[in-house]
N, C-alpha and C positions, 0 to 999 in steps of 0.2 A: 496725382501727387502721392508719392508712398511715405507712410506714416510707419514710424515705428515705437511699438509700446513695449519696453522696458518695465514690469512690472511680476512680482513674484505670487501675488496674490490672485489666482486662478478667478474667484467672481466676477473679480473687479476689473482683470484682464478678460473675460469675455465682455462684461457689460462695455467696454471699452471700443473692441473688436465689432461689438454690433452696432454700435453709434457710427464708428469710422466707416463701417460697409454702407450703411443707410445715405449715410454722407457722400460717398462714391470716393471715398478714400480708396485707394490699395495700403492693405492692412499688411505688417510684420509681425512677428514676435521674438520675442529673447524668451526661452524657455529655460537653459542650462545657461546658468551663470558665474561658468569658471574661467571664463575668456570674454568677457561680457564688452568690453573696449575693443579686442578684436575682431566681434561678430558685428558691433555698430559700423567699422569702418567696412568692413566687407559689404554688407548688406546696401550704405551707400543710402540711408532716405533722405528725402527732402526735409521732416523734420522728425525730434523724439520724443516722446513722451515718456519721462525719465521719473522713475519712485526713488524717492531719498531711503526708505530700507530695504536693499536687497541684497542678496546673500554675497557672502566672500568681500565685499567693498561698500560703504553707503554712496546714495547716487551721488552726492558734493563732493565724494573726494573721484568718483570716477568722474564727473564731469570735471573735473578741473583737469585729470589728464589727458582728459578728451580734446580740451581746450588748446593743448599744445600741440595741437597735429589736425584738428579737423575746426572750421564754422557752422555744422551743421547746426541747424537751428532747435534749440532744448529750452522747451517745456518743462517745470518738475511739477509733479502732480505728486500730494501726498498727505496722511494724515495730521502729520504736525502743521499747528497752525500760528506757532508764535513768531513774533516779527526777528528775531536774531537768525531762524531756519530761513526768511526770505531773503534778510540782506544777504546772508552765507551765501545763498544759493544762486542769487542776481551778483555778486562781488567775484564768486567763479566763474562766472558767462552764461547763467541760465538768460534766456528771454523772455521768458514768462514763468509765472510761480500759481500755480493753482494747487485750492487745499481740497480734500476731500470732506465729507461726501460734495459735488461739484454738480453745479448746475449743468446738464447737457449743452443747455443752448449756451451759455456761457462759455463754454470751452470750447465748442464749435469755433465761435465767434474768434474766440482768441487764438484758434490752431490759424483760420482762416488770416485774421489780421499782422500773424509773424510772420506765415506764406507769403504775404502778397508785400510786407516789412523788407524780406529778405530777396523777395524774387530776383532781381537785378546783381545779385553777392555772386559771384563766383563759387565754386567749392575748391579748395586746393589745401594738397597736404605737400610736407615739404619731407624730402628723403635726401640728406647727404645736404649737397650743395643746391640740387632742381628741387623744382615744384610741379606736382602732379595736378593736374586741376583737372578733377572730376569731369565739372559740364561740356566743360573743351572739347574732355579726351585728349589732352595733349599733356607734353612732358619737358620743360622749360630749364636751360643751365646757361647763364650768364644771356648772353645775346641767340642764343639758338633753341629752338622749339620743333619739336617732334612730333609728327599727328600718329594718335595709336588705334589702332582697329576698336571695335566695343569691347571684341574677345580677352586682344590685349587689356584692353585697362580694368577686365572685371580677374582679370587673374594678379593683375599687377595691383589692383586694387585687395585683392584678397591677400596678396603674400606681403603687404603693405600692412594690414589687416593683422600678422602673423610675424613679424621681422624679427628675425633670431629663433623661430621655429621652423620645427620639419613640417612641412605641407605636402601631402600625401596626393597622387592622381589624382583619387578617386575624390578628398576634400574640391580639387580643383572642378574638375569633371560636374560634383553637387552644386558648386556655386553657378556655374556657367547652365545649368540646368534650372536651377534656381531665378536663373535674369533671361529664362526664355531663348536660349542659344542652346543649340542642342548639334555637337560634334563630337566625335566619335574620338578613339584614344589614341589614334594616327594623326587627324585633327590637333589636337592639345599639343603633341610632342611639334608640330611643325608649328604653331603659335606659340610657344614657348622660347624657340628657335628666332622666330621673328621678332618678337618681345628685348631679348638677350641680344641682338644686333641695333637694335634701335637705343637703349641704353649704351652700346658702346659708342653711338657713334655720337653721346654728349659724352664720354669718357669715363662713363661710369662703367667698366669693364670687370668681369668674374664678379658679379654683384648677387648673381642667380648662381648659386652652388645646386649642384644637381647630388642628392644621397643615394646612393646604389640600392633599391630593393627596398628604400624609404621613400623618398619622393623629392624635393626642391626648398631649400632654405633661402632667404634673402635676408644677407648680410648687412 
């Protein structure tokens, strides 16, 4: 299961990092925090371990926009320990609320207990009129559903990830490099191709703008 820790405080994100390895976690991290919502959907874990102070946005107001596009399953872990920071936090769609400093085996327990809470949840984000559902891999508009490659759904995931910015090759090329798929830049351009035909063929057409000498926008 891939965890991902959302956390600006470097100690506290390694001691964190080393529990989840020990654990047989697959470990992420959010390091730059200027697109901190778009790196969550890209990245795609099964659950977050999300700090209420980190830079550019605190976690409660990103998890609440998180909420409108994704059920990934959030943890918030954090020094505040008074009871108005939990209801906040449980009232935007956290799942669990743990305060710092944190018992290890305690948070084990409760990363383990939301995993196995949610195992059965589907993941799906909604674009336009469809629904993208993550564990599918599929792409859903009214009565019709679309099976998409891993490749596709980790790029469609990424420019999903990114909607209304430019997304560069090479950002796509790191993500897909990133989840263990390793193809070449003739590769990308023909899954990009097959991506953009399988969207039209639920009607969702010129949704993937290609920027000359920039890279790919999804409108």
């Amino acid at each position: 299961m891939k965890i991902l820790v959302v956390e600006d405080d470097k100690s506290v994100r390694d001691e964190m990092v080393e529990l989840l390895n020990n654990a047989s976690y697959e470990v992420r991290l959010i390091e730059d925090f200027n697109d901190t919502l778009g790196q969550i959907l890209s990245i795609n874990p099964d659950l977050v371990l999300l700090d209420i102070n980190i830079p550019f946005m605190n976690g409660e107001m990103l998890l609440e926009k998180l909420r409108k596009v994704s059920n990934v399953p959030v943890i918030m872990v954090t020094s505040r320990n008074t009871l108005s920071d939990e209801v906040l936090s449980m009232g935007y769609g956290a799942d669990d609320y743990v305060t710092k400093p944190y018992n290890p085996t305690l948070l084990l327990l409760r990363i383990n207990s939301v995993l196995r809470r949610m195992s059965n949840v589907n993941e799906t984000i909604k674009y336009k009129d469809a629904i993208v559902n993550i564990k599918k891999g599929t792409i859903s508009l009214d009565s019709r559903e679309i099976i998409l490659t891993k490749n596709e759904m980790i790029i469609l995931g990424y420019l999903l990830g990114h909607k209304g910015m430019i997304v560069t090759r090479d950002e796509l090329m790191t993500d897909l490099w990133d989840n263990n798929e390793y193809i070449n830049d003739n590769a990308l351009t023909v899954n990009i191709s097959r991506l953009r035909s399988k969207l039209e063929e639920l009607g969702l057409r010129d949704v993937i703008e290609t920027r000359k000498g920039q890279g790919y926008i999804l409108l």
